[in-house]
C-alpha positions as CSV (number, residue, x, y, z in Angstrom):
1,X,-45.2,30.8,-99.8
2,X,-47.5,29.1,-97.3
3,X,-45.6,27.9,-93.8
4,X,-47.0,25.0,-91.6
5,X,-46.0,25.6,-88.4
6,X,-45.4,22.0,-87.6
7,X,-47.5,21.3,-83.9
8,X,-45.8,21.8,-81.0
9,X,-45.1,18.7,-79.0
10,X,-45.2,19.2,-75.5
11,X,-43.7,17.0,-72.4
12,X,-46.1,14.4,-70.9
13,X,-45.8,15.4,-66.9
14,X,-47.7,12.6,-66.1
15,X,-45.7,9.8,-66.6
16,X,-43.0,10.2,-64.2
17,X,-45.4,10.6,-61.3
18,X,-46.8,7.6,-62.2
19,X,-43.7,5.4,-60.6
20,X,-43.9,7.9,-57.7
21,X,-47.5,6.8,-57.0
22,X,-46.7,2.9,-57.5
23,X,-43.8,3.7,-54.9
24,X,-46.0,5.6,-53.0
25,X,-48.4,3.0,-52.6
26,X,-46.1,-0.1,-52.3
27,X,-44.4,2.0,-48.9
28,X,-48.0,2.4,-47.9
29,X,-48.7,-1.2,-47.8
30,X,-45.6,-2.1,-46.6
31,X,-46.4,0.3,-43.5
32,X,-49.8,-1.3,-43.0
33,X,-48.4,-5.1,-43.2
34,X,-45.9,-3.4,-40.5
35,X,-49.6,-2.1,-38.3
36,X,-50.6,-5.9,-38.7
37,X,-47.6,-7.8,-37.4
38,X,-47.4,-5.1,-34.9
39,X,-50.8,-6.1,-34.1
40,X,-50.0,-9.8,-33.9
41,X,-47.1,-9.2,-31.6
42,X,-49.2,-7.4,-29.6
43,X,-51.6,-10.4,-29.0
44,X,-48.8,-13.1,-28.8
45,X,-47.2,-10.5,-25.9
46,X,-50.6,-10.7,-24.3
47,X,-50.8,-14.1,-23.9
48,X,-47.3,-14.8,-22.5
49,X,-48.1,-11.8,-20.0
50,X,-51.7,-14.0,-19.3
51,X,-49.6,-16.9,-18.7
52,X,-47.0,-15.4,-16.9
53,X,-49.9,-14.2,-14.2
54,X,-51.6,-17.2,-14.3
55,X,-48.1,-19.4,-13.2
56,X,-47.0,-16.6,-10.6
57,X,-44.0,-15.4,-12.3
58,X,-42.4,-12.7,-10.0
59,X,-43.9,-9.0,-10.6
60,X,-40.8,-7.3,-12.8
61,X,-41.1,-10.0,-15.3
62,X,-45.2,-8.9,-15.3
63,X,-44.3,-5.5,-15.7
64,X,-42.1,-6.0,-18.6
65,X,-44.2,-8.3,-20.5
66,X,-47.2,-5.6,-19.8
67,X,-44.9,-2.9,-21.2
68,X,-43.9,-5.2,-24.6
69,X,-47.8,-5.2,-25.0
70,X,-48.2,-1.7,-24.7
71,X,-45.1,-1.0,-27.3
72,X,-46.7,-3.3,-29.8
73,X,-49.9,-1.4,-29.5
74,X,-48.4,2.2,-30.0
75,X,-46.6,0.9,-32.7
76,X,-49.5,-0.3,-34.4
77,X,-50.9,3.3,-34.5
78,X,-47.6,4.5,-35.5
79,X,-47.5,2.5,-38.7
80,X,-50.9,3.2,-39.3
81,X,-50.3,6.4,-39.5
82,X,-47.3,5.6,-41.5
83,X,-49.8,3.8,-44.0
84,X,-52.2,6.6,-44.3
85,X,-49.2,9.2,-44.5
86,X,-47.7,7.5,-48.0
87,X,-51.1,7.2,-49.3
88,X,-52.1,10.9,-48.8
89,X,-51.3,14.2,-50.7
90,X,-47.4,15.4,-50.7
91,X,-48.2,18.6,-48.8
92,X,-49.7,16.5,-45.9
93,X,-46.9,13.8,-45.7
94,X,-43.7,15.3,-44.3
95,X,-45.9,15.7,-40.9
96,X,-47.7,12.9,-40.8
97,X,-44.8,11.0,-41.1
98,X,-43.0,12.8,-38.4
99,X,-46.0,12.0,-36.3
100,X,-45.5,7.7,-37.1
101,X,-41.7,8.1,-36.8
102,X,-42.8,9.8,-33.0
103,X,-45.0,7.3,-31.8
104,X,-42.6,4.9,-32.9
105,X,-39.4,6.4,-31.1
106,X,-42.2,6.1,-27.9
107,X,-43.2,2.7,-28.6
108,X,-39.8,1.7,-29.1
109,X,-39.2,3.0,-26.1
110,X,-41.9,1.6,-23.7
111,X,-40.4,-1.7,-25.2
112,X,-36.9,-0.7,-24.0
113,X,-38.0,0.0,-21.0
114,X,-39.7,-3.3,-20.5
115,X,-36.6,-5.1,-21.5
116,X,-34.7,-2.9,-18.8
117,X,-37.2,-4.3,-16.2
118,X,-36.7,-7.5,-17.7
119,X,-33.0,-7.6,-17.2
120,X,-33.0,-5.8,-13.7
121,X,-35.6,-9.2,-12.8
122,X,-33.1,-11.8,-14.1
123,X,-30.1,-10.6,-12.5
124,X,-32.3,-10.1,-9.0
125,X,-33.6,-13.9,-9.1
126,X,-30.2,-15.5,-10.3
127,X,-30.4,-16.3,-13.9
128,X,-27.7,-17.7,-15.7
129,X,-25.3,-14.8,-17.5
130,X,-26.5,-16.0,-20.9
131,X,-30.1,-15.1,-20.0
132,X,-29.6,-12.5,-18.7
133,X,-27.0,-11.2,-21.1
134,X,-29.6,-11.6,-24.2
135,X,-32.3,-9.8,-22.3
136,X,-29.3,-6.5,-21.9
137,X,-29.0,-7.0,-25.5
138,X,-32.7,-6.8,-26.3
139,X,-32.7,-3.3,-24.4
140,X,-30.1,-2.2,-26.4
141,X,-31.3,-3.3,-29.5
142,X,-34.6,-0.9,-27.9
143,X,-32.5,1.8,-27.4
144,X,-31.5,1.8,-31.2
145,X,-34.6,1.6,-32.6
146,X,-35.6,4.8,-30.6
147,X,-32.8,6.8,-31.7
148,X,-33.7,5.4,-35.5
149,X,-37.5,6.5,-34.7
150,X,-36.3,10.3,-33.7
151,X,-33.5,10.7,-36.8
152,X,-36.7,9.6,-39.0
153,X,-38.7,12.2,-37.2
154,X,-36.1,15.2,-37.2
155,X,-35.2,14.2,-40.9
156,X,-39.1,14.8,-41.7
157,X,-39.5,17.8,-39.6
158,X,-36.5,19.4,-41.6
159,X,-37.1,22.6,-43.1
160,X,-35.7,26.2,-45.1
161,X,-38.5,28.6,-44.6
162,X,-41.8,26.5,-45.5
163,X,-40.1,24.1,-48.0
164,X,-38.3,20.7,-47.0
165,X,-34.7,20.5,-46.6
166,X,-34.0,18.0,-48.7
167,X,-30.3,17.6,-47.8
168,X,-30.8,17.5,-43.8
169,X,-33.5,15.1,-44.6
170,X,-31.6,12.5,-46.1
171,X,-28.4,12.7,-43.8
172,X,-31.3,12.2,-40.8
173,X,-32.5,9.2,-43.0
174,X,-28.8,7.8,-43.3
175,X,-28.4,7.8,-39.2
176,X,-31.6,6.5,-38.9
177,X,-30.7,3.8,-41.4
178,X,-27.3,3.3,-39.5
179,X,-29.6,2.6,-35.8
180,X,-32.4,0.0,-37.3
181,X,-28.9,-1.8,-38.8
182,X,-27.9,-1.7,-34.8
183,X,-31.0,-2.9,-34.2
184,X,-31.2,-6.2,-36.0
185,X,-27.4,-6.3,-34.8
186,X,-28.4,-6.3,-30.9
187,X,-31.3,-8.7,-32.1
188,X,-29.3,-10.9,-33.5
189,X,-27.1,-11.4,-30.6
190,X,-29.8,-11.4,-28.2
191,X,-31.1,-14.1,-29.8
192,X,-27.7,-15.9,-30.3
193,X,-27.7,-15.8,-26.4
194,X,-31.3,-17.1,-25.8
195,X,-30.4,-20.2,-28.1
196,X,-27.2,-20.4,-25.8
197,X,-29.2,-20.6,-22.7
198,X,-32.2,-22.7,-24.0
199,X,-29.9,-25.5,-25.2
200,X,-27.7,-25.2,-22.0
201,X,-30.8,-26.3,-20.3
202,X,-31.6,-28.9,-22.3
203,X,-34.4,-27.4,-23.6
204,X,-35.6,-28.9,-27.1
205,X,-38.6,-27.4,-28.8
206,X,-40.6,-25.9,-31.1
207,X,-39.6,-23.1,-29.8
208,X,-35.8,-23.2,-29.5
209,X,-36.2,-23.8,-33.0
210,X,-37.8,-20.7,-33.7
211,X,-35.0,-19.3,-31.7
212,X,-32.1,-20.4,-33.7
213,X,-34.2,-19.6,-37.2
214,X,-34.9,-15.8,-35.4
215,X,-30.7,-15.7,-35.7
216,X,-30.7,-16.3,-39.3
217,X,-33.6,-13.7,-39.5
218,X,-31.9,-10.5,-38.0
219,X,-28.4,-11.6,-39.8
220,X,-30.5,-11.5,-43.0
221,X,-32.3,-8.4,-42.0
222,X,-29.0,-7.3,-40.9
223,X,-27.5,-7.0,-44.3
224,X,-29.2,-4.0,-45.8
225,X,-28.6,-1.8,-43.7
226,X,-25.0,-1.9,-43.5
């Protein structure tokens, strides 16, 4: 009696990494559309700061719009590195993405420090409470953001011996989740604030416009991160 050993059929290990790498690559160029607006930021920043030199606007105002520059510019590298992180080999990502969620905690907090500046100027030359009040908000929106940047950075840095700690990672993740939710909170009122003060003044523009869609922004923004 002759057998036939019927051919052994073995499991494709391919096809589930494929998702992984479509993943992979969609966080990469969501990181790297993150570098550019960063990057746009930085030259709208620049431009107010030029104006604000230009119309002698008193020195703490200055310093904060030269800090907002220099946030937008660290955070540009940040999410570069951010980009190239998701688009290189496992082994080589954990760190690399610590390093982005770093220089993002010290953008973020160049930026806060700026809108601390900004707030300490407002209250010194007498600006309406609503001005002032969104400015306080803006820093504290800052302060978030920094203590989402370092949860991302501890949560990448976790580790048992030489292997990831998968569970410490994503509890880091979840707080960091919880502070770029406060974020868009503070940002949100902030803005709620500026529209206040704007259309106290009478102020009708392009730009109040802006203002009042930026509201609608952050609440939307707002939402997943609950």
């Amino acid at each position: 009696m002759v057998v036939v050993e019927s051919p052994q059929v073995h499991p494709s290990t391919a096809a589930p990494f494929e998702p992984r790498r479509s993943r992979d690559r969609l966080l990469g160029d969501s990181a790297a559309i993150l570098a550019a607006s960063s990057l746009v930021l930085a030259v709208a920043d620049f431009l107010g700061l030029m104006d604000l030199i230009h119309t002698g606007q008193p020195s703490g105002f200055r310093i904060a719009s030269g800090c907002w520059v220099a946030s937008d510019l660290i955070l540009v590298f940040a999410f570069s590195i951010g980009n190239a992180a998701f688009l290189s080999r496992l082994e080589r990502r954990s760190r690399r993405l610590e390093v982005g969620a770093t220089l993002a905690a010290l953008g973020a907090g160049v930026g806060l420090v700026g809108a601390a500046i900004a707030a300490a100027a407002s209250v010194n030359h007498g600006y309406p409470g609503s001005y002032i009040t969104s400015v306080g908000l803006r820093a504290a929106g800052g302060f978030a953001v920094v203590f989402a940047a370092l949860a991302v950075a501890r949560g990448f840095s976790a580790t048992v011996g030489s292997a990831p700690d998968a569970i410490t990672r994503e509890s880091w993740l979840g707080w960091a989740a919880g502070g770029f939710a406060a974020s868009y909170g503070f940002a949100m009122l902030s803005q709620v604030f500026m529209a206040h003060y704007l259309h106290a003044a009478g102020m009708t523009s392009a730009y109040t416009t802006g203002v009042d869609g930026a509201i609608l922004g952050s609440a939307i923004a707002l939402r997943p991160g609950e």
